[in-house]
Backbone as CSV, one residue per row, in Angstrom:
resi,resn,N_x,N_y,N_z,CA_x,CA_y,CA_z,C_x,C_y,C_z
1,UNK,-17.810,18.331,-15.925,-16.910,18.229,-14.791,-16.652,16.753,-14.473
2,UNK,-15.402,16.471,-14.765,-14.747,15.380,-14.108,-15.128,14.919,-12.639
3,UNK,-15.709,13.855,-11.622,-15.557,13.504,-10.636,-14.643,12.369,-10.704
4,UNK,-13.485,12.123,-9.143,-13.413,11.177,-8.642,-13.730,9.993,-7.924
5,UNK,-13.418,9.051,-8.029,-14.144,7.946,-6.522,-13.143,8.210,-5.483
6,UNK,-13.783,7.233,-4.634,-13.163,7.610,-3.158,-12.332,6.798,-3.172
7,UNK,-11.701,5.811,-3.810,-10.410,4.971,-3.635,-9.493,5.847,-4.372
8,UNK,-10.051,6.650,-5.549,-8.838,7.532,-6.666,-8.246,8.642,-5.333
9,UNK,-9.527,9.157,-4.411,-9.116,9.979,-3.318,-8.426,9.423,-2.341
10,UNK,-8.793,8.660,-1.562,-8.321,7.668,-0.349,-6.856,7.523,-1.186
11,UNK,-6.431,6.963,-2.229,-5.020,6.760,-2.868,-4.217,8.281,-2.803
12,UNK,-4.894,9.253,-3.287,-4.086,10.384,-3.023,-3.617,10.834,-2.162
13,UNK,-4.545,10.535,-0.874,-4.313,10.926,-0.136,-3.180,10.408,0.662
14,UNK,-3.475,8.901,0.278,-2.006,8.197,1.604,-0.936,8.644,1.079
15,UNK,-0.647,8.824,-0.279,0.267,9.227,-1.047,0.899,10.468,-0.721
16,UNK,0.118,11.502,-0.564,0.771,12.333,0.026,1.073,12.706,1.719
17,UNK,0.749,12.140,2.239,0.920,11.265,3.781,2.408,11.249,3.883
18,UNK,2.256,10.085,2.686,3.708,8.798,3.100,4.681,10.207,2.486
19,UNK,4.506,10.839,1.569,5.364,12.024,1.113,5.729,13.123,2.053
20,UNK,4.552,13.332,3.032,5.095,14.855,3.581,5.749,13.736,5.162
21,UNK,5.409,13.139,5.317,5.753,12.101,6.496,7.500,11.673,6.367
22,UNK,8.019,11.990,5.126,9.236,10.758,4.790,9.928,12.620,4.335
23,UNK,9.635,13.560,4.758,10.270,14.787,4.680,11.411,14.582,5.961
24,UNK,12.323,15.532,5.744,13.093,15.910,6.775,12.916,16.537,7.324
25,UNK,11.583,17.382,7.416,11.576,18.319,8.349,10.337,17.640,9.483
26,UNK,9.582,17.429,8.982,8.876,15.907,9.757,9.893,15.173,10.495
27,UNK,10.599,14.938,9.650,11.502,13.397,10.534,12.673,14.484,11.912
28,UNK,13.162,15.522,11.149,13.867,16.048,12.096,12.417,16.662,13.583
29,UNK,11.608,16.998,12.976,10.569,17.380,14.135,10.190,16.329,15.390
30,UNK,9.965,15.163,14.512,9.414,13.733,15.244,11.025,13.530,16.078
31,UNK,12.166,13.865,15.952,12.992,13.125,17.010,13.477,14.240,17.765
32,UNK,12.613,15.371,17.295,12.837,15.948,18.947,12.103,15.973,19.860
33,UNK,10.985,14.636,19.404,9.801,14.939,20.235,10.567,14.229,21.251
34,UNK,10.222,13.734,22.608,10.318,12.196,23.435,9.900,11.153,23.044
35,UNK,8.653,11.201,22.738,8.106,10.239,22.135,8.566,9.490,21.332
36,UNK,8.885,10.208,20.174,9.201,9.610,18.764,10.970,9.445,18.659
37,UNK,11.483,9.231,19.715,13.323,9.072,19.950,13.282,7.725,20.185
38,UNK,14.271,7.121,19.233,14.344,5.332,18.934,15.579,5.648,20.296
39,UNK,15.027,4.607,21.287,15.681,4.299,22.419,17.024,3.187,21.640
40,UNK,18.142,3.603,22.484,19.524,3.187,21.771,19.648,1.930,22.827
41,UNK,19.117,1.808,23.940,19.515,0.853,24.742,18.730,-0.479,25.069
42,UNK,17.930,-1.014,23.618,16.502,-1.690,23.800,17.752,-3.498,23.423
43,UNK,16.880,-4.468,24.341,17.536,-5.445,24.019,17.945,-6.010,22.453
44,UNK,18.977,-6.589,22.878,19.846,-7.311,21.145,18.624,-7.875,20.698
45,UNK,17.904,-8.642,20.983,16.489,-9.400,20.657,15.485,-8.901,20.173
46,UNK,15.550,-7.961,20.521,14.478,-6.895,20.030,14.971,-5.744,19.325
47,UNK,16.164,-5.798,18.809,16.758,-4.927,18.008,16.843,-5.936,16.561
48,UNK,17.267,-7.183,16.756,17.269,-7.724,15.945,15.495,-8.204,15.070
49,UNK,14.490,-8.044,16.102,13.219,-8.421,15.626,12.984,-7.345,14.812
50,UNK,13.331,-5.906,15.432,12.879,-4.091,14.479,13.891,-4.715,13.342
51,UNK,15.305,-4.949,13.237,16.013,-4.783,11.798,15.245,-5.899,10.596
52,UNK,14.656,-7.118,11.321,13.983,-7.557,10.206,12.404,-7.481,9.400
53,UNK,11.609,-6.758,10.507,10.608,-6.243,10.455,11.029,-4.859,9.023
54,UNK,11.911,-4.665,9.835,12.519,-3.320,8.500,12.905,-3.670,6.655
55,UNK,12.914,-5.079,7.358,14.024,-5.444,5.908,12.641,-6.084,4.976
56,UNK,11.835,-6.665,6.187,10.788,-7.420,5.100,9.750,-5.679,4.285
57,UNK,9.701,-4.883,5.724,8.905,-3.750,5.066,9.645,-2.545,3.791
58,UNK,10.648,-3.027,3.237,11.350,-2.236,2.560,11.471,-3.278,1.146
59,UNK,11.493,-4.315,1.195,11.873,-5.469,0.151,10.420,-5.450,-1.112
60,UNK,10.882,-5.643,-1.904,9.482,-5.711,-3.041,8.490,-6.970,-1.914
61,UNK,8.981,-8.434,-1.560,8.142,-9.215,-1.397,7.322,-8.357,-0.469
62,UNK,7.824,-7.599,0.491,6.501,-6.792,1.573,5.850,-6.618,1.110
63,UNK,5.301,-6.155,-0.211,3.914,-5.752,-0.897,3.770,-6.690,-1.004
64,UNK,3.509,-7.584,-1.346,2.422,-8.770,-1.649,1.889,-9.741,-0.429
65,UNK,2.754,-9.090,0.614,1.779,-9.208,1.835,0.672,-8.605,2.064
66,UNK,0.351,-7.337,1.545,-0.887,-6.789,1.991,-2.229,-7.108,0.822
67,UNK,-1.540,-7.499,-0.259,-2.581,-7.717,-1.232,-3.573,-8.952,-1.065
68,UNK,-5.013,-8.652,-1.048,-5.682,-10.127,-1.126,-5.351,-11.163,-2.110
69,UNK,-5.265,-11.809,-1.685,-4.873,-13.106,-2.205,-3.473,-13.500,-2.572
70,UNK,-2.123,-12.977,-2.018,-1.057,-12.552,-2.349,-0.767,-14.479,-1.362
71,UNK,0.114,-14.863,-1.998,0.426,-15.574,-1.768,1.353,-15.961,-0.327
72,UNK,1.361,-16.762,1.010,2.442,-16.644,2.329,3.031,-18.318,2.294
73,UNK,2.934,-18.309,1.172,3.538,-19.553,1.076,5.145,-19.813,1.467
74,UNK,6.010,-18.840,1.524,7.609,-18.457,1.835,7.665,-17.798,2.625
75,UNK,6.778,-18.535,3.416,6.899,-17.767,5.056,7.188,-19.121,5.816
């Protein structure tokens, strides 16, 4: 019998997280909560801080922010 480690597990697991999380039926659930409804009327300043927060977390360089030793030199 094959065993795993707990990082091969811990990896599966976020994996399927970020998968059932990035569903539509999740995402349609979460904005009918209150909670989870992106307020439309939040200042330009702070709309503009979420769109780049978005852009760095979507871009290849965002990963190599979280990695040790990843370089912040182009920051």
């Amino acid at each position: 019998m094959m065993t795993r480690n707990n990082g091969d597990i811990q990896d599966g697991l976020a994996s399927e997280i970020r998968r059932q999380f990035g569903s539509e039926a999740i995402k349609r659930f979460a904005r009918s909560m209150p909670t989870f409804r992106a307020e439309t009327d939040i200042p330009d300043h702070l709309r503009d801080l979420l769109d780049e927060l978005e852009g760095v977390e979507t871009s290849p360089a965002g990963d190599r922010r979280h990695r040790p030793g990843a370089s912040t030199a182009s920051r």
